[in-house]
Backbone as CSV, one residue per row, in Angstrom:
resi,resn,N_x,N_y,N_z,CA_x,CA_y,CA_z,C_x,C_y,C_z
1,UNK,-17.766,-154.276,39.104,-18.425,-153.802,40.309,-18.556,-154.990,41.266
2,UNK,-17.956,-154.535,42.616,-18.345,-155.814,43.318,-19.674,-155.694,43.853
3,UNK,-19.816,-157.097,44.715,-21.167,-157.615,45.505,-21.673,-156.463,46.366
4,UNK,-20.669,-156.174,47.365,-21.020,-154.988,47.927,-21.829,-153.910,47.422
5,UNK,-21.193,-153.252,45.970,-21.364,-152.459,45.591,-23.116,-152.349,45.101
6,UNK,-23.125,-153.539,44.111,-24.417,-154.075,43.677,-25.548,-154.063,45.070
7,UNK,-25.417,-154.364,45.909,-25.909,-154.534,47.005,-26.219,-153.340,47.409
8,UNK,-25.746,-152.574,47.898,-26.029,-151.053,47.866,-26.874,-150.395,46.820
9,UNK,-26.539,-150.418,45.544,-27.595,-150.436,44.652,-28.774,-150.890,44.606
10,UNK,-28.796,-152.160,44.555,-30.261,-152.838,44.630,-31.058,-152.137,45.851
11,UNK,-30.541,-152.082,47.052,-30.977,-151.634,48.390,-31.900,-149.969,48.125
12,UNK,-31.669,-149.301,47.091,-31.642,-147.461,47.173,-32.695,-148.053,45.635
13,UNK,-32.149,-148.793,44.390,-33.246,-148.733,43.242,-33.747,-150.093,42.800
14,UNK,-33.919,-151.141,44.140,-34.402,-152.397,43.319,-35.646,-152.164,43.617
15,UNK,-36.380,-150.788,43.997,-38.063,-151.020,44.041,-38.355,-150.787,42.436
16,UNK,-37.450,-150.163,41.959,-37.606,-149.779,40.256,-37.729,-150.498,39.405
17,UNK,-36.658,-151.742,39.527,-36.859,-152.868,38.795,-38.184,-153.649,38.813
18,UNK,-37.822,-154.697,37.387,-39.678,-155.281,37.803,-39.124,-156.497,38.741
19,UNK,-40.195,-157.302,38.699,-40.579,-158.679,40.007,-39.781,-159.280,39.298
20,UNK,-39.568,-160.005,37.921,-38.417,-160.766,37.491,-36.672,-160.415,38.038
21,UNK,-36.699,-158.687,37.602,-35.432,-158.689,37.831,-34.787,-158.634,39.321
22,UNK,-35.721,-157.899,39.906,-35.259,-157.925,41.737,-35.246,-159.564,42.191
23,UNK,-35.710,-160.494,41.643,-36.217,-161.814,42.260,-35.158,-162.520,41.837
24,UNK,-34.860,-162.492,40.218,-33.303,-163.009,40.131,-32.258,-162.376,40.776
25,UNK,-32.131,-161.117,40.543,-31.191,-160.626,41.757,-30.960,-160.837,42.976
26,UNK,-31.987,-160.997,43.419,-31.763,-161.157,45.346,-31.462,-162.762,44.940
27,UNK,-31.910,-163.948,44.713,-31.422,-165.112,44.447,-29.679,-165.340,44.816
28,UNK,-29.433,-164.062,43.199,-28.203,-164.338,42.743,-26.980,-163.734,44.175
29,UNK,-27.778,-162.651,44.286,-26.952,-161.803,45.296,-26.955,-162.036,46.936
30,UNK,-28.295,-162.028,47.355,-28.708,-162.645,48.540,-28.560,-163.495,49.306
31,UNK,-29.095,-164.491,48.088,-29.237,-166.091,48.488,-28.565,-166.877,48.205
32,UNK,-26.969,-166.188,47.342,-25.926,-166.587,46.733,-26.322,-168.307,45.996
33,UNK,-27.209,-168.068,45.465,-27.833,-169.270,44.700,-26.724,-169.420,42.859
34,UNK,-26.407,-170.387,42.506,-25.305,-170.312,41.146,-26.853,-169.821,40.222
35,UNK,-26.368,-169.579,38.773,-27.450,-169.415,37.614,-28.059,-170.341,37.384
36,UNK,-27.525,-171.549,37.696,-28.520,-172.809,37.075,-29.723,-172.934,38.038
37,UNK,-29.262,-172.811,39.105,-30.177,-173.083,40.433,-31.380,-171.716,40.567
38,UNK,-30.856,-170.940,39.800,-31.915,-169.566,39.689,-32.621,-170.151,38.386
39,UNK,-31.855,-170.792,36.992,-32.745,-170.774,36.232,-33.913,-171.923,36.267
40,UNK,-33.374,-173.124,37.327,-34.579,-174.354,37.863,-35.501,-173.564,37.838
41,UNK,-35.296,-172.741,39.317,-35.937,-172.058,39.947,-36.923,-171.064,39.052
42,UNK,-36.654,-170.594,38.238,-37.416,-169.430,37.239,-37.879,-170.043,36.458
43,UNK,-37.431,-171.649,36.072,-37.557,-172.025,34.400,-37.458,-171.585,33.353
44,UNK,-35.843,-171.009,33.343,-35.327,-170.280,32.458,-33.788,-170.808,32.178
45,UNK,-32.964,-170.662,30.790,-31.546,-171.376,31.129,-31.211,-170.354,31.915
46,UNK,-29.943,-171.474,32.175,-28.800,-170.370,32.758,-28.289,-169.030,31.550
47,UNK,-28.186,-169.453,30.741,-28.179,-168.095,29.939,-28.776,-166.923,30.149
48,UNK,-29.941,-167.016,29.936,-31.288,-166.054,30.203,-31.167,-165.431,31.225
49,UNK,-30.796,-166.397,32.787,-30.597,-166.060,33.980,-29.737,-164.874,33.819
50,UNK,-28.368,-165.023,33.352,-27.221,-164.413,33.326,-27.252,-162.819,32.285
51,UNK,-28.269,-162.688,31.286,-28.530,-162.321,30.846,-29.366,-161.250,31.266
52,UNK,-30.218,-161.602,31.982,-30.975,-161.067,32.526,-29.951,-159.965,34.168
53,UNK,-29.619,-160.895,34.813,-28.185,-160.104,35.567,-27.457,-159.015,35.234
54,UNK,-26.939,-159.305,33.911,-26.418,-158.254,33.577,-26.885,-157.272,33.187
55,UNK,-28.037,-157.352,32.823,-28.813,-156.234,31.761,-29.506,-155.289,33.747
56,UNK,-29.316,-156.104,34.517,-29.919,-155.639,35.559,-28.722,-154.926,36.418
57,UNK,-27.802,-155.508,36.286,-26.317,-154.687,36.844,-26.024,-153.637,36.109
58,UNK,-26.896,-153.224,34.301,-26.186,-151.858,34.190,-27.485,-151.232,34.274
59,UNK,-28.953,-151.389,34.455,-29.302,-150.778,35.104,-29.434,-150.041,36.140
60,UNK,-28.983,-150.460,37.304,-28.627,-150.284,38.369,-27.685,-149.423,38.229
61,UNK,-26.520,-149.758,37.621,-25.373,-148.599,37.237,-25.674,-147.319,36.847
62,UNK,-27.027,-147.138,35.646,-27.311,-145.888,34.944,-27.862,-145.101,36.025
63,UNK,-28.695,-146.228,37.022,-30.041,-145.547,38.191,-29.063,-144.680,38.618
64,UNK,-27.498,-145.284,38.971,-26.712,-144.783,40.308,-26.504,-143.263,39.732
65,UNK,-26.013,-143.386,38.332,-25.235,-142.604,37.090,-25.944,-141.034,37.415
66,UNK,-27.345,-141.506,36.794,-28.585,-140.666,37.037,-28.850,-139.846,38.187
67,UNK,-29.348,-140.473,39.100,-29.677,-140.187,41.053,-28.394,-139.723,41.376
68,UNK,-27.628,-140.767,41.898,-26.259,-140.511,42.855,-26.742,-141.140,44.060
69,UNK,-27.682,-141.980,44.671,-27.999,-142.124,45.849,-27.457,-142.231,46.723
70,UNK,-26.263,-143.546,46.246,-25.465,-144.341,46.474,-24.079,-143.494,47.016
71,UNK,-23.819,-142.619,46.147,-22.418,-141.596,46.355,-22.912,-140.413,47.405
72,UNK,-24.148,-139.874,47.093,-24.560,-139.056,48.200,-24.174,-139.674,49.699
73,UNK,-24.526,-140.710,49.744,-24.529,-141.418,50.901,-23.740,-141.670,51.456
74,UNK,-22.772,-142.172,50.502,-21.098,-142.643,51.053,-20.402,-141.250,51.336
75,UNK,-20.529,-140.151,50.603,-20.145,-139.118,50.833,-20.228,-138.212,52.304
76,UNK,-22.066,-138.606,52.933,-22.378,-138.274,53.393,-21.963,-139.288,55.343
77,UNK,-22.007,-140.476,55.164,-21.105,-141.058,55.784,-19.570,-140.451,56.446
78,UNK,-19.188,-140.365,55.239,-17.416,-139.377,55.619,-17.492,-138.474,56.578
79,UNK,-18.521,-137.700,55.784,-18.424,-136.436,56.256,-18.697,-136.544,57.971
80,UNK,-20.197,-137.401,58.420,-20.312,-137.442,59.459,-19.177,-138.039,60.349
81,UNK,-18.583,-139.331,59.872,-17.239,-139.559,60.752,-16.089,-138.733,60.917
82,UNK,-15.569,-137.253,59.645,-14.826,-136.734,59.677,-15.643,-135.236,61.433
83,UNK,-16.611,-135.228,61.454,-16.934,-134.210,62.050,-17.093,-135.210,63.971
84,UNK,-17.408,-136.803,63.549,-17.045,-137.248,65.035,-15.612,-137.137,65.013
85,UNK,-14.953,-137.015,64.649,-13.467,-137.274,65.122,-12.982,-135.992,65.060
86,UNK,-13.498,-134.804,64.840,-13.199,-133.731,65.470,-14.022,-133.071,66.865
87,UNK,-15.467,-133.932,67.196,-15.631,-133.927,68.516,-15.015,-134.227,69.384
88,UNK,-14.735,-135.340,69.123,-13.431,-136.201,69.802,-12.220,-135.600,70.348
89,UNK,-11.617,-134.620,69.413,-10.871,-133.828,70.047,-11.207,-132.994,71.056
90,UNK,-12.236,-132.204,70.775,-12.866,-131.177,70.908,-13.372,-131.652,72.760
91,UNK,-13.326,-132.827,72.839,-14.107,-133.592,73.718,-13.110,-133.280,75.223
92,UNK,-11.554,-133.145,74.593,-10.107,-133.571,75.195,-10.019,-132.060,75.977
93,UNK,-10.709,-130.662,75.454,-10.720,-129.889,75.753,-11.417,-129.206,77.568
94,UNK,-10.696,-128.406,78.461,-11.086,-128.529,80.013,-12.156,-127.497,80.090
95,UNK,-11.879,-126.634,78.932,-13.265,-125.569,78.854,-14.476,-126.221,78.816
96,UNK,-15.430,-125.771,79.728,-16.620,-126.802,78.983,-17.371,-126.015,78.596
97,UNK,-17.096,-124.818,78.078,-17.939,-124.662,76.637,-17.721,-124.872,75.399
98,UNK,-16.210,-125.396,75.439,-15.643,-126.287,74.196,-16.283,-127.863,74.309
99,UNK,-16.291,-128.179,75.696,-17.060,-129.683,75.860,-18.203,-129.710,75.406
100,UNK,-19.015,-128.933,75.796,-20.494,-128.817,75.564,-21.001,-128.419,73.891
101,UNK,-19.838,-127.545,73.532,-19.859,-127.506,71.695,-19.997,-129.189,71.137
102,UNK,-19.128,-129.993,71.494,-18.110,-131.072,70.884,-19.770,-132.046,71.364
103,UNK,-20.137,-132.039,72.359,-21.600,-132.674,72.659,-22.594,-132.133,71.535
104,UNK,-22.831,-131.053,71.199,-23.866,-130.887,70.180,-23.542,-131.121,68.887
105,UNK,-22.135,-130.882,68.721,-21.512,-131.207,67.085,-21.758,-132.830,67.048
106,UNK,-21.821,-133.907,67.906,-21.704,-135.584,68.306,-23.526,-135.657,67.828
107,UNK,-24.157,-135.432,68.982,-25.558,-135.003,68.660,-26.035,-135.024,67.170
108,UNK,-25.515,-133.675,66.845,-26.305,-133.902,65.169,-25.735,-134.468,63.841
109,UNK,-24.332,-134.776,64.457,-23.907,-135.802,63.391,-24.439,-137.224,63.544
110,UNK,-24.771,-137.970,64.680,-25.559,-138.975,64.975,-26.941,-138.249,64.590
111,UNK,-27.364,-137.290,64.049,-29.149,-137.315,63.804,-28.707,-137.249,62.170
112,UNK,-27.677,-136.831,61.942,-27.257,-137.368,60.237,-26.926,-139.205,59.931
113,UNK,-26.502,-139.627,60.830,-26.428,-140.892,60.433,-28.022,-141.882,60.493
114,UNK,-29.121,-141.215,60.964,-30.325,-141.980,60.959,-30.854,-142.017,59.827
């Protein structure tokens, strides 16, 4: 899983995690800090650090597994760009009650992206 991905995750279920694991995470992910410099920082080895990461990356994975937050979202993304780019057409049209459609379809796909 990349950074991105993790990132998105943490963003939708790192209120779930406890204060250890969101705190090494954002470090690791955030603050692009290496493990040793997280485990100074924690007073923990780098092992532990890393250990702790991972056990927090498949959490995050099961949260996603579980919920879907993450896929709802991206899903839900598409969808709104697939419906601007048929305003868009819609836009090209001299009727303007085809114009004025293609304005309200723009409208509430921008009140889906908030």
């Amino acid at each position: 899983m990349d950074a991105l991905e993790l990132a998105l995750l943490f963003d939708y279920y790192g209120g779930m995690l406890t204060d250890k694991q969101r705190d090494c995470f954002d470090m690791r992910y955030n603050q692009d800090l290496s493990l040793g410099e997280i485990g100074e920082i924690m007073g923990v080895s780098r092992q532990a650090v890393n250990d702790n990461l991972t056990r927090t990356e498949a959490l995050l994975r099961r949260m996603e597994e579980n919920i879907g937050c993450v896929k709802r979202d991206m899903l839900t993304r598409r969808a709104v760009q697939e419906i601007l780019d048929a305003a868009t057409v819609l836009d090209a049209s001299s009727d303007p009650a085809v114009f004025a459609t293609a304005q309200r379809i723009r409208a509430a796909a921008h009140l889906l992206e908030e």
